[in-house]
MIDOSE-1310 file (N, C-alpha, C; in nm, 2 decimals, decimal comma, always signed):
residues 268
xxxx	+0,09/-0,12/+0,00/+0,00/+0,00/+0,00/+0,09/+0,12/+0,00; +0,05/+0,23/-0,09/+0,11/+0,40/-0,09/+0,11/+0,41/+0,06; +0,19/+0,56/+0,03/+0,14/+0,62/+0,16/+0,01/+0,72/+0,19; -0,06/+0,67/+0,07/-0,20/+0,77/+0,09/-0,25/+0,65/+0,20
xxxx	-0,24/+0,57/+0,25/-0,28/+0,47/+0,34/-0,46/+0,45/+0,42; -0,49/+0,55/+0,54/-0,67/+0,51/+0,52/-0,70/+0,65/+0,46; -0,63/+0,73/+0,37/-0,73/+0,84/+0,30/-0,85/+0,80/+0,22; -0,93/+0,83/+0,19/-1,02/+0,83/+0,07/-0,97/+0,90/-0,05
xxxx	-0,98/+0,87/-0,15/-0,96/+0,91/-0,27/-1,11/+0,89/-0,32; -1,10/+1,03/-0,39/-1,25/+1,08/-0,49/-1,17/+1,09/-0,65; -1,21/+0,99/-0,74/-1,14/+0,99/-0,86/-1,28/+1,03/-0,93; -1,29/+1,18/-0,91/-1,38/+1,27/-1,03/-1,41/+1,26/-1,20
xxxx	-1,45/+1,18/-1,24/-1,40/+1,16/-1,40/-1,38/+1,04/-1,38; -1,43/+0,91/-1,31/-1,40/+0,74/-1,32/-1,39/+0,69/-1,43; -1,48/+0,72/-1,54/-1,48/+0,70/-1,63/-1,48/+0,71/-1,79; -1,43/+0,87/-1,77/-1,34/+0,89/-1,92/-1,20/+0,84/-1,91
xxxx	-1,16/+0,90/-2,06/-1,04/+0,81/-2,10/-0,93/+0,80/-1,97; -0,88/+0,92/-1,93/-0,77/+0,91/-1,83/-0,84/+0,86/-1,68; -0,95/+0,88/-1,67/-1,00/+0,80/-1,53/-1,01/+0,64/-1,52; -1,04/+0,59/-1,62/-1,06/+0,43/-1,63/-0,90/+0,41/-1,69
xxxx	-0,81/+0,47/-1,70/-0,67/+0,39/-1,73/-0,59/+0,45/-1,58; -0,68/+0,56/-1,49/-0,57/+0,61/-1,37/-0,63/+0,51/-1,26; -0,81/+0,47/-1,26/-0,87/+0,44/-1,13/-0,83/+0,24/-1,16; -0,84/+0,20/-1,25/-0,81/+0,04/-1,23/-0,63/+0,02/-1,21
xxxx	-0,57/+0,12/-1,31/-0,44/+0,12/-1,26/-0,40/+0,14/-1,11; -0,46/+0,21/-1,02/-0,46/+0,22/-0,88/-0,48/+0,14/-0,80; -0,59/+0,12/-0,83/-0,62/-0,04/-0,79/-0,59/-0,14/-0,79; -0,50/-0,23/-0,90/-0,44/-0,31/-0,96/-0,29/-0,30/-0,83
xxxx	-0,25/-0,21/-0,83/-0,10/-0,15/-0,81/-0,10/-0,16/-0,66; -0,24/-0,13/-0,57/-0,25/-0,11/-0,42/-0,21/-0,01/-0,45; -0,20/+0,11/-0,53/-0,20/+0,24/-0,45/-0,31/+0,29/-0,37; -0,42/+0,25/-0,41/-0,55/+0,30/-0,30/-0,63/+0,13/-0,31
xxxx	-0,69/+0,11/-0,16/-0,75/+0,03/-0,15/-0,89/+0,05/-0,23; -0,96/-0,10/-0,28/-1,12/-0,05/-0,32/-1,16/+0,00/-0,21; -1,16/+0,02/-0,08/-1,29/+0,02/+0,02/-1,27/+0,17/+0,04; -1,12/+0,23/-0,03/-1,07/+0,38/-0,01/-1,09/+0,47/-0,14
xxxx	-1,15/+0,40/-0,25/-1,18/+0,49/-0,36/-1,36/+0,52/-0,40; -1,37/+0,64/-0,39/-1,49/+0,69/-0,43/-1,50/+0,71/-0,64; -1,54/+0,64/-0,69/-1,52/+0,67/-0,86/-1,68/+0,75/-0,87; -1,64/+0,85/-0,88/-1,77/+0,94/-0,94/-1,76/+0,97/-1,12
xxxx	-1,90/+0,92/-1,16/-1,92/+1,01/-1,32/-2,03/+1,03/-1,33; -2,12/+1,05/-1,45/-2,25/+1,10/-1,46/-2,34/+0,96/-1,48; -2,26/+0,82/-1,51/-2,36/+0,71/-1,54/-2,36/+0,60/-1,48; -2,23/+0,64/-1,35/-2,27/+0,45/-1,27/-2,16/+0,42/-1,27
xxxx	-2,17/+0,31/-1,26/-2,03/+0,17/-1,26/-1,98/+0,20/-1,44; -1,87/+0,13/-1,46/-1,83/+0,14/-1,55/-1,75/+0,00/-1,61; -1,73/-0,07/-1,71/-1,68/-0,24/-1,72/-1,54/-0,23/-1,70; -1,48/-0,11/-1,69/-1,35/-0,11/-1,63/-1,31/-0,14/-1,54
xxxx	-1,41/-0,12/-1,45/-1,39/-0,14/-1,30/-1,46/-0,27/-1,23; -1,50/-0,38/-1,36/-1,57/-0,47/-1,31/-1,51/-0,57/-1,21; -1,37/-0,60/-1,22/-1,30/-0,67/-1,12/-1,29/-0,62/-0,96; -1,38/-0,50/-0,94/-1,37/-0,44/-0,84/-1,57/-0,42/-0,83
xxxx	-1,67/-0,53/-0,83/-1,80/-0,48/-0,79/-1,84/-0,44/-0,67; -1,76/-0,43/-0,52/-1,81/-0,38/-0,46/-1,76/-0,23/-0,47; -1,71/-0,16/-0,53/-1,63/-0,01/-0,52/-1,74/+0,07/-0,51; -1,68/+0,16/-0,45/-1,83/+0,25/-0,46/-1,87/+0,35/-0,52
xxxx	-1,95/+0,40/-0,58/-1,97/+0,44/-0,70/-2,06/+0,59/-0,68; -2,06/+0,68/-0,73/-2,13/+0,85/-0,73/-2,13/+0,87/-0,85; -2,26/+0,95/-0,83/-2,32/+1,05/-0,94/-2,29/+1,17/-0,98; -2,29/+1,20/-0,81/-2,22/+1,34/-0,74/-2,13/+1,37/-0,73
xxxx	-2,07/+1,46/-0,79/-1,91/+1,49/-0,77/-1,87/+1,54/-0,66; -2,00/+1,65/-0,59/-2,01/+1,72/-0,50/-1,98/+1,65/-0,37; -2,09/+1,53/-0,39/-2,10/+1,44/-0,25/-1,97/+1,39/-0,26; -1,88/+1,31/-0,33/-1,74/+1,25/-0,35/-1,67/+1,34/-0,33
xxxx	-1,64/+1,43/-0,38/-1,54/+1,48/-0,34/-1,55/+1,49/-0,14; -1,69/+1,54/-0,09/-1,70/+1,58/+0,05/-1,67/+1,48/+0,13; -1,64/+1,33/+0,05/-1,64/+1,21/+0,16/-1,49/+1,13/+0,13; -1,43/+1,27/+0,06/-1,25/+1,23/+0,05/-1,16/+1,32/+0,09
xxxx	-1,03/+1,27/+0,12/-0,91/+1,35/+0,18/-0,86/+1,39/+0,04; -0,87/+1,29/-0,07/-0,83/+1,35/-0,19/-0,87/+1,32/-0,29; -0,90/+1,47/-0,40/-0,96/+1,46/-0,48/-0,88/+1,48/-0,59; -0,91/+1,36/-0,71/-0,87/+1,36/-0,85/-0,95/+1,43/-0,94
xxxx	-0,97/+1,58/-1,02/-1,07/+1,59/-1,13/-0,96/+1,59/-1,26; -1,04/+1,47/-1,28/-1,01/+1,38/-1,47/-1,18/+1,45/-1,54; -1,14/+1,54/-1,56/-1,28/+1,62/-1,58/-1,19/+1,69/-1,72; -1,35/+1,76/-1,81/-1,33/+1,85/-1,90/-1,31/+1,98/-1,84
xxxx	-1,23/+2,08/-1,86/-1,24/+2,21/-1,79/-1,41/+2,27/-1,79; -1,45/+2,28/-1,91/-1,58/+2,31/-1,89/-1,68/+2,27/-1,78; -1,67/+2,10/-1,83/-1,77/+2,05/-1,64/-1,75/+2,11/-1,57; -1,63/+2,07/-1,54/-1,51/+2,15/-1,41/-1,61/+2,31/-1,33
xxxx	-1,61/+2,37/-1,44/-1,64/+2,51/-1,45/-1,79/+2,52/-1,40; -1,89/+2,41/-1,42/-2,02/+2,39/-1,39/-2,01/+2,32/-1,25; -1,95/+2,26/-1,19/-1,97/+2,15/-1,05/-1,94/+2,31/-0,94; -1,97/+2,24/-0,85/-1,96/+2,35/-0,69/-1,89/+2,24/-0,58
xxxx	-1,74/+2,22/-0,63/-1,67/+2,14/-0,54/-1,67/+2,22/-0,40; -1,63/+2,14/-0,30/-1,58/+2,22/-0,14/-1,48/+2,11/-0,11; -1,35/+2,13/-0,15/-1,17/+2,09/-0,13/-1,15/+2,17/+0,01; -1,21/+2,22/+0,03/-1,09/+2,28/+0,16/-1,06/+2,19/+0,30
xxxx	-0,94/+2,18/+0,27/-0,85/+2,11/+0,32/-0,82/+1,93/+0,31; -0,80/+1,95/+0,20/-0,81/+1,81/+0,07/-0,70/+1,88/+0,00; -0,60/+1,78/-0,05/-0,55/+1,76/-0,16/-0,58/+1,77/-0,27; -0,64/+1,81/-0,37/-0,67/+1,82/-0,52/-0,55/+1,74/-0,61
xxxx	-0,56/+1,69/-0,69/-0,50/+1,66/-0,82/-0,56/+1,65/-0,96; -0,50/+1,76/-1,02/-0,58/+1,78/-1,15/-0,52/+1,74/-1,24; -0,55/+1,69/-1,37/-0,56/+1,67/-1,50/-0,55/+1,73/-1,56; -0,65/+1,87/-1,58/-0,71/+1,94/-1,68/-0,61/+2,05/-1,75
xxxx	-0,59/+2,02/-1,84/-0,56/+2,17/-1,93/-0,60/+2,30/-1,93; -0,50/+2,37/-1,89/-0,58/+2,53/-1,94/-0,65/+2,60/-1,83; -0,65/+2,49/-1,69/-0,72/+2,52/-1,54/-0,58/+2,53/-1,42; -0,58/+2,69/-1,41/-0,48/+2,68/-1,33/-0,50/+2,66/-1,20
xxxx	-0,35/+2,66/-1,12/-0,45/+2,63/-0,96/-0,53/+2,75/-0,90; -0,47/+2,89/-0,94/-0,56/+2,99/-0,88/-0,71/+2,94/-0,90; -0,74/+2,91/-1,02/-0,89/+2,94/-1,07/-0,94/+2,79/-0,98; -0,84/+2,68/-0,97/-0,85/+2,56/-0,88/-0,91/+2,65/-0,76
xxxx	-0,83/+2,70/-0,67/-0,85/+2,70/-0,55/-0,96/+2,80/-0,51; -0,99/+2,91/-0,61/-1,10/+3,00/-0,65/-1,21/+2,95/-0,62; -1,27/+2,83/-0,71/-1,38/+2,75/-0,70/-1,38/+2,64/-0,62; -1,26/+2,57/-0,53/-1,31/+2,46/-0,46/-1,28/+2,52/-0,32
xxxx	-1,19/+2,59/-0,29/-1,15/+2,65/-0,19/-1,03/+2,58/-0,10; -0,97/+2,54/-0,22/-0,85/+2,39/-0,17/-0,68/+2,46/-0,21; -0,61/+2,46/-0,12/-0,53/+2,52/-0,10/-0,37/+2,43/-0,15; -0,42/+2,29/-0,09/-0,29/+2,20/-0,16/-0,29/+2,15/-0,35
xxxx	-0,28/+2,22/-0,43/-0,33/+2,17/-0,52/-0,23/+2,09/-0,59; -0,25/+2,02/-0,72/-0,14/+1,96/-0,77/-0,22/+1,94/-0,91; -0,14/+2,02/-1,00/-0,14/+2,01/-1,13/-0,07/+1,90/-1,23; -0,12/+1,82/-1,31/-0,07/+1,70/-1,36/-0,10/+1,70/-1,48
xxxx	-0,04/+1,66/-1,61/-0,05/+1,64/-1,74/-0,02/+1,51/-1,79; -0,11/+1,38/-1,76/-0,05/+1,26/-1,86/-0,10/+1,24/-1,99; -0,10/+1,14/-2,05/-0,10/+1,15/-2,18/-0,17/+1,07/-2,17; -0,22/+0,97/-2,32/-0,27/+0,87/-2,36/-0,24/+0,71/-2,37
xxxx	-0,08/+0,74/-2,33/-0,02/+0,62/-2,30/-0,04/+0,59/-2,17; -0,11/+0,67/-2,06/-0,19/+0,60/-1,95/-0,21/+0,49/-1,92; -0,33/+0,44/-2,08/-0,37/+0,33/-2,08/-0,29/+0,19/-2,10; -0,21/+0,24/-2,16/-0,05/+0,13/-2,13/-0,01/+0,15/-2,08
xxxx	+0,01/+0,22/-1,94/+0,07/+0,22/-1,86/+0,21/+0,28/-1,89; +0,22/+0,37/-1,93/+0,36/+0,40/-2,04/+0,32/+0,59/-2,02; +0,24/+0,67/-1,99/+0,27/+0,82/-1,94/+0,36/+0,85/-1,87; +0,38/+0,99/-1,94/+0,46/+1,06/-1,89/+0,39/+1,19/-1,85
xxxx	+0,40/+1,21/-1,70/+0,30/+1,29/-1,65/+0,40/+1,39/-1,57; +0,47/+1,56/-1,66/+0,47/+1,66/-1,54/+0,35/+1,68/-1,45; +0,45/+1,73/-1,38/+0,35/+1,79/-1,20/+0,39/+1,94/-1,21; +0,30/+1,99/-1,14/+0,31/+2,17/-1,07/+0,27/+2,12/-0,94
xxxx	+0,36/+2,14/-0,79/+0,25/+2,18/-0,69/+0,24/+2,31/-0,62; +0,12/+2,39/-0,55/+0,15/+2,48/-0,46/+0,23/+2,48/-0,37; +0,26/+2,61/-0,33/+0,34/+2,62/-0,20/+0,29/+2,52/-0,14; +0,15/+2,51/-0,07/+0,10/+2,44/+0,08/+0,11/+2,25/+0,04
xxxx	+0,19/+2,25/-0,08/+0,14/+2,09/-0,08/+0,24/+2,03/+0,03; +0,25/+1,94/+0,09/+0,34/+1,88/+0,15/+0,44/+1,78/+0,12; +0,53/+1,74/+0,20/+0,62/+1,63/+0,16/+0,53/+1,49/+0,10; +0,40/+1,49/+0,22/+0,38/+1,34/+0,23/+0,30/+1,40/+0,10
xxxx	+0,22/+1,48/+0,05/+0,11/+1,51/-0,05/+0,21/+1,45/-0,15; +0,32/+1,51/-0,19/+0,40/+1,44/-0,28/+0,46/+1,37/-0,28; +0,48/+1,28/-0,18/+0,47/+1,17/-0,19/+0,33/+1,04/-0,23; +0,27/+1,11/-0,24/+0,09/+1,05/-0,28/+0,10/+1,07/-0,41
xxxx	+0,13/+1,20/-0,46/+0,12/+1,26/-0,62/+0,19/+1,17/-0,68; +0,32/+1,14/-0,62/+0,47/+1,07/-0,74/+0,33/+0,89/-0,72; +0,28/+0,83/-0,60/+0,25/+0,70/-0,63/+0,15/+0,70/-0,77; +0,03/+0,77/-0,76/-0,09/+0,80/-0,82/-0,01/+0,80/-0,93
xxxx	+0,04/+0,92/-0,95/+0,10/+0,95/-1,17/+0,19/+0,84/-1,18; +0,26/+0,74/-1,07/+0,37/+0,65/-1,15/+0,30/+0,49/-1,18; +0,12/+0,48/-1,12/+0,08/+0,33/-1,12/+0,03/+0,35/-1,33; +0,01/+0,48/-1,41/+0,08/+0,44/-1,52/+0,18/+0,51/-1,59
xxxx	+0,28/+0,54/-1,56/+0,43/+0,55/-1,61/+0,53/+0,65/-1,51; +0,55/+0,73/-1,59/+0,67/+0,80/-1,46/+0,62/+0,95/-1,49; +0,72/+1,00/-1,38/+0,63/+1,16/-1,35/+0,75/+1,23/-1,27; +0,75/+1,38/-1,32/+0,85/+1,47/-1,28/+0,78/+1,57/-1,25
xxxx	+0,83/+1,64/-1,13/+0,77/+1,79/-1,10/+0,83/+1,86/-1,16; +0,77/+2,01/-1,14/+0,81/+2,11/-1,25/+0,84/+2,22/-1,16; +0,95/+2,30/-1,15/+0,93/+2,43/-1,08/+0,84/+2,57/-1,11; +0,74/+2,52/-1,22/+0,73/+2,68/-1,28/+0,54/+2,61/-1,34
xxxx	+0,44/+2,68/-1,26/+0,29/+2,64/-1,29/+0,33/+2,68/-1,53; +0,34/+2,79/-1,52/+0,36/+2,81/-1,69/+0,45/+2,67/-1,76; +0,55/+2,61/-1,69/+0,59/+2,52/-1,76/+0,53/+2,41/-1,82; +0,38/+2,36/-1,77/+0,30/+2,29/-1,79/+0,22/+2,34/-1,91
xxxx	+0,20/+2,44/-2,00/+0,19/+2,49/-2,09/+0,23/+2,40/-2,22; +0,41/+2,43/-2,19/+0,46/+2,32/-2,28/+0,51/+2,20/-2,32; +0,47/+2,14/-2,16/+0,44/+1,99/-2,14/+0,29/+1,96/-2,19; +0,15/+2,04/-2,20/+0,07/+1,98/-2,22/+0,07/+2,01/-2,41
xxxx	+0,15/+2,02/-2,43/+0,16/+2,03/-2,61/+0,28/+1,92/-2,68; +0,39/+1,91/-2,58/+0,42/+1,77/-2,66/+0,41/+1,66/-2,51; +0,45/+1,61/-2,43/+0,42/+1,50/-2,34/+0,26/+1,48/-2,36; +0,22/+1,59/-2,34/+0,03/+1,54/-2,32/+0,00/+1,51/-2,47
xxxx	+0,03/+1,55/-2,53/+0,03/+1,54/-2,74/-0,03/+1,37/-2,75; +0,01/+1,28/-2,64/+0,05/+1,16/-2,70/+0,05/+1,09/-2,82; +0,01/+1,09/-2,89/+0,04/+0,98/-3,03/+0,00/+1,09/-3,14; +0,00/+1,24/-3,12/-0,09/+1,30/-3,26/+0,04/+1,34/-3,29
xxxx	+0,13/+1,42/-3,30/+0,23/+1,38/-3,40/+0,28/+1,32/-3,45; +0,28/+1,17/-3,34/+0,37/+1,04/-3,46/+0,26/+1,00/-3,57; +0,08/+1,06/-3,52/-0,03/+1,02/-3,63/-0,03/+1,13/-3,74; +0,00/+1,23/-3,72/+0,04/+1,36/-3,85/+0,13/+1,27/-3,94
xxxx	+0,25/+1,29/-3,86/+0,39/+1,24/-3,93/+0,37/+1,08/-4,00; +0,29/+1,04/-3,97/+0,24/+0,91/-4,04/+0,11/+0,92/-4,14; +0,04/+1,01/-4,10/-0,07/+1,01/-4,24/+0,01/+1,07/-4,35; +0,12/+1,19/-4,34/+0,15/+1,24/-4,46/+0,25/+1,15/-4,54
xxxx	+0,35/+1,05/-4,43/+0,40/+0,95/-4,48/+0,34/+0,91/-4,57; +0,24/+0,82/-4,55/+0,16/+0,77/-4,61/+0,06/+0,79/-4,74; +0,05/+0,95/-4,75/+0,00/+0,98/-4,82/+0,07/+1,00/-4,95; +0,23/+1,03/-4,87/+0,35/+1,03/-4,97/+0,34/+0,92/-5,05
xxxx	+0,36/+0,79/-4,97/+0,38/+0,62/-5,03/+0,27/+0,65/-5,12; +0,13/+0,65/-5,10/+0,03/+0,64/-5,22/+0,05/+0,74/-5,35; +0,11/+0,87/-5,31/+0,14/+0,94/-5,44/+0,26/+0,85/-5,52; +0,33/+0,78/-5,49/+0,46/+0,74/-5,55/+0,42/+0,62/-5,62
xxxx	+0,29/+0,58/-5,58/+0,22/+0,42/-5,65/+0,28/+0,31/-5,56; +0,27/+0,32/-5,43/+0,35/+0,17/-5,39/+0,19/+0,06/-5,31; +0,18/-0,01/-5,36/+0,04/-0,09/-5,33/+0,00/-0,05/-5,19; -0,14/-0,04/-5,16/-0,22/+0,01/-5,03/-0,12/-0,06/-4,87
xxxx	-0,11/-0,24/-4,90/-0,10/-0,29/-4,79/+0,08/-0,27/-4,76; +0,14/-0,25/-4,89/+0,29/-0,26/-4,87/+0,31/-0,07/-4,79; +0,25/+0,02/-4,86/+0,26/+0,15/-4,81/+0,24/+0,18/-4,63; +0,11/+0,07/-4,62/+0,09/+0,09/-4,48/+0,18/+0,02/-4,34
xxxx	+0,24/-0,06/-4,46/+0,33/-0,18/-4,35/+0,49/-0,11/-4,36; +0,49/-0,01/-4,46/+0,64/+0,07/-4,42/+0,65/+0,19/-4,36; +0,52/+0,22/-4,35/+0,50/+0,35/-4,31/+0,50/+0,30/-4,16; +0,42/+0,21/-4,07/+0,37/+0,12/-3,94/+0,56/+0,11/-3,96
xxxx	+0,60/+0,06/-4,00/+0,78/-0,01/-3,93/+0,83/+0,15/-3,88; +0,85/+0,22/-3,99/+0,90/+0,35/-3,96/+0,84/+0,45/-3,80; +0,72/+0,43/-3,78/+0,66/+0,47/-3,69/+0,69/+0,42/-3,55; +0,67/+0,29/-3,54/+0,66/+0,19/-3,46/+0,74/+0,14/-3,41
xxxx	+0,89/+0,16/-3,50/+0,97/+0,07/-3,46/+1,07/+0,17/-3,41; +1,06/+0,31/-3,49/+1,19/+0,44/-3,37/+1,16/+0,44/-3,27; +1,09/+0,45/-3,20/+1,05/+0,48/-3,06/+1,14/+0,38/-2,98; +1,13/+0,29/-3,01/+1,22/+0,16/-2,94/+1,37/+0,22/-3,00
xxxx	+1,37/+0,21/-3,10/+1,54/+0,24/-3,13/+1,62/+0,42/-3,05; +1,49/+0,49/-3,07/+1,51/+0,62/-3,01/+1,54/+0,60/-2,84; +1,48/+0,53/-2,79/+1,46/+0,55/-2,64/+1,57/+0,55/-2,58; +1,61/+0,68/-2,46/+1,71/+0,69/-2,36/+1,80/+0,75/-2,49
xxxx	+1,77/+0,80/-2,58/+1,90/+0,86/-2,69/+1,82/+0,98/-2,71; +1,74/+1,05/-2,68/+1,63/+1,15/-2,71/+1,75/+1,24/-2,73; +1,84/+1,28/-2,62/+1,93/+1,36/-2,63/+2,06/+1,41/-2,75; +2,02/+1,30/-2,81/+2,12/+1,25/-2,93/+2,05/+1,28/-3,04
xxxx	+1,94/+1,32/-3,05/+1,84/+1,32/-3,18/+1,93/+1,45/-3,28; +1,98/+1,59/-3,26/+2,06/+1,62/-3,31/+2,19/+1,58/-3,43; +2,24/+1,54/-3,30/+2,31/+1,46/-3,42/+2,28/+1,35/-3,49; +2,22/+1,25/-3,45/+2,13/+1,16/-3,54/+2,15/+1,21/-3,72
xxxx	+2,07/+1,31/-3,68/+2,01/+1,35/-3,77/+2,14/+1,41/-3,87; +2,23/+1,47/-3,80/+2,35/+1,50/-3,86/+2,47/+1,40/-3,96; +2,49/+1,28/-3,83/+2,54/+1,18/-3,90/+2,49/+1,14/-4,05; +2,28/+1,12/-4,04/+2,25/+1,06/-4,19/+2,31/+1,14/-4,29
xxxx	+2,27/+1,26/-4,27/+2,29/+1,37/-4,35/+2,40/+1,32/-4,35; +2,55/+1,35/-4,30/+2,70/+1,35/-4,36/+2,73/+1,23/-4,41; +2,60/+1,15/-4,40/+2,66/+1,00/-4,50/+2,61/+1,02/-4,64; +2,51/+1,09/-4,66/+2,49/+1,14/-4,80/+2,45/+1,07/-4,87
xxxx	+2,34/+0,98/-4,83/+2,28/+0,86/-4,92/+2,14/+0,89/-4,91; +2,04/+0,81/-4,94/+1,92/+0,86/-4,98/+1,84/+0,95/-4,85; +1,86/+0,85/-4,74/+1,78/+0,93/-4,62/+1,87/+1,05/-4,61; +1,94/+1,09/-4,62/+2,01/+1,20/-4,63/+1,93/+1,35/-4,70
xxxx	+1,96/+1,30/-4,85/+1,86/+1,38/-4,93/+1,73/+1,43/-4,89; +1,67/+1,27/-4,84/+1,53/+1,36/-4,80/+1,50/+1,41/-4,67; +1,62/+1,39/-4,59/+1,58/+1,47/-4,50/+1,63/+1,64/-4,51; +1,74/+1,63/-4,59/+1,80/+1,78/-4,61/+1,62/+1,85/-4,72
xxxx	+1,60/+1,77/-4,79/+1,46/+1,84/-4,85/+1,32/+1,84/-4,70; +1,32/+1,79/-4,66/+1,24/+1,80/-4,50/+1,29/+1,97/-4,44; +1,43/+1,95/-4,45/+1,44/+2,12/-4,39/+1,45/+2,21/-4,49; +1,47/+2,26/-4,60/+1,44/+2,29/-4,69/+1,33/+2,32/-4,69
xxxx	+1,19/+2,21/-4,68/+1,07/+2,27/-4,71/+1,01/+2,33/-4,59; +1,09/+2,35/-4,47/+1,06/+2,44/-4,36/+1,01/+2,31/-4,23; +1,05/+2,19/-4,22/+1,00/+2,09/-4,17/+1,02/+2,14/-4,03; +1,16/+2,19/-3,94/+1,13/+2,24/-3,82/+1,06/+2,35/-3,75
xxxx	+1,04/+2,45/-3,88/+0,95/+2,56/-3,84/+0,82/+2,53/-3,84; +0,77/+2,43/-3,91/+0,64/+2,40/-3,88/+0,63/+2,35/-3,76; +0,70/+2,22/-3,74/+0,72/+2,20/-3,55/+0,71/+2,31/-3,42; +0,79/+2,42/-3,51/+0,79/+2,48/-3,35/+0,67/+2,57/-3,41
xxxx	+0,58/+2,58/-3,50/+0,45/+2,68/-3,49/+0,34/+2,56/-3,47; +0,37/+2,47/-3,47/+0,27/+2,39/-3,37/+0,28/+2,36/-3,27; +0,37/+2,37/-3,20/+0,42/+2,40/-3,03/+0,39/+2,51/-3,02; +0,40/+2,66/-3,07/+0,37/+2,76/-3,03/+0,23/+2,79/-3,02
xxxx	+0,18/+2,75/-3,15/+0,02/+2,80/-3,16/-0,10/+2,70/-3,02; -0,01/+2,55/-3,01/-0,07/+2,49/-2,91/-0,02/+2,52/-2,78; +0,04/+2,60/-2,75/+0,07/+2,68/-2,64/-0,03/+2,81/-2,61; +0,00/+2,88/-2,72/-0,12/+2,99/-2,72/-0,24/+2,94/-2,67
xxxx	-0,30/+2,81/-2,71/-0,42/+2,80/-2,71/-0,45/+2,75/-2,59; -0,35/+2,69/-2,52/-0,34/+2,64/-2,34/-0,38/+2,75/-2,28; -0,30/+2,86/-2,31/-0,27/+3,01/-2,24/-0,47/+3,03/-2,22; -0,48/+3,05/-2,40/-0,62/+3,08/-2,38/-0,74/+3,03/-2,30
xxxx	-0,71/+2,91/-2,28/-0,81/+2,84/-2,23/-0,82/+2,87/-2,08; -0,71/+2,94/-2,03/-0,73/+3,00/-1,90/-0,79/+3,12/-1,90; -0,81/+3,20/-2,00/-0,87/+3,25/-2,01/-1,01/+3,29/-1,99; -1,05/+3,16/-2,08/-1,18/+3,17/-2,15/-1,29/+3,14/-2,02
């Protein structure tokens, strides 16, 4: 068992995407006992949670949250925006994009907050989740935060609430750039005439198979890229035509413009 030990946990959102890959992962792991998790959503039980039929289950976010030490909202910011939580003096752990902790602690009146970004590799168990906490969070609170974000993958704090900005545009991104950088592949292979099933199965190796060869070398991608180039053979060419056609400035104006749009959403 964590050391959230007899707390209650209120996991807000049981059952969208990141709640049904955080709340059975928890479970599975002993980070929170069933008889210690409240799973609240708008429809009941959920088949994710079927290995767990006695857990207990809310409609009310309201009431869940009031009958835990700590609350998870795996919420849309919008909901978010419609519920009348009461956090004060609870832990919060949030999910949400574009919800900072002021406007957090504004509407629940919860002081320890903890801002979190994982991805969609959740569900494999394979996220990468920065953290933000407030001043008031504590040693042991983070010590709760690191068990919860690590039962699916690993997780770093962040010194700076804005730095979460540009974690939730590539870490939180999960799979939509390697699915860009793969449809146009692909679209490539079909312009060149290479048959539907052989296009898809070289475009899938290319994809599917760097990630493994990349991993723990992230830092090396640089040169990588340098070496093909100074060998001067075909991948060479097309990647020097990749920059040429402005291939990194497009990268960083979709990091930028999906940053803008984080910014805004605090706004809105």
């Amino acid at each position: 068992m964590s050391d959230i030990g007899q707390d209650r946990v209120a996991l807000i959102g049981a059952s969208g995407w990141l709640g049904r890959a955080f709340g059975p992962a928890m479970l599975r792991q002993g980070v929170v006992a069933p008889g210690h998790l409240i799973a609240a959503n708008r429809s009941g039980a959920h088949p994710a949670y079927d290995d767990w039929p006695d857990l207990e289950w809310s409609t009310d976010p309201a009431v869940a949250a009031g009958r835990a030490d700590i609350v998870i909202l795996s919420v849309l910011p919008q909901d978010f925006r419609q519920m009348a939580l009461d956090c004060r003096d609870r832990l919060v752990l949030s999910f949400m994009a574009g919800v900072s902790c002021a406007e957090i602690a504004d509407s629940t009146g919860a002081e320890r907050i903890v801002r979190a970004l994982p991805n969609a590799a959740a569900g494999i168990g394979r996220s990468y989740s920065p953290w933000f906490p407030t001043p008031d969070v504590t040693a042991r609170d983070r010590d709760i935060v690191a068990a919860i974000l690590s039962s699916v993958g690993d997780a770093d704090a962040l010194p700076r609430e804005e730095d979460l900005a540009a974690a939730t545009i590539l870490s939180g991104a999960g799979p939509a750039y390697a699915a860009l950088l793969a449809d146009a592949l692909l679209q490539a292979a079909r312009d060149h005439g290479l048959p539907e099933d052989i296009a898809r199965k070289s475009v899938e190796a290319m994809i599917c198979d760097a990630p493994a060869m990349m991993a723990g070398q992230i830092e090396g991608a640089t040169q990588l890229v340098a070496d093909y180039i100074d060998y001067g053979g075909t991948t060479a060419a097309a990647l020097s035509a990749a920059q040429d056609a402005g291939f990194q400035d497009a990268v960083r104006a979709a990091v930028t413009a999906g940053i803008d749009r984080v910014n805004a959403m605090s706004r809105e």
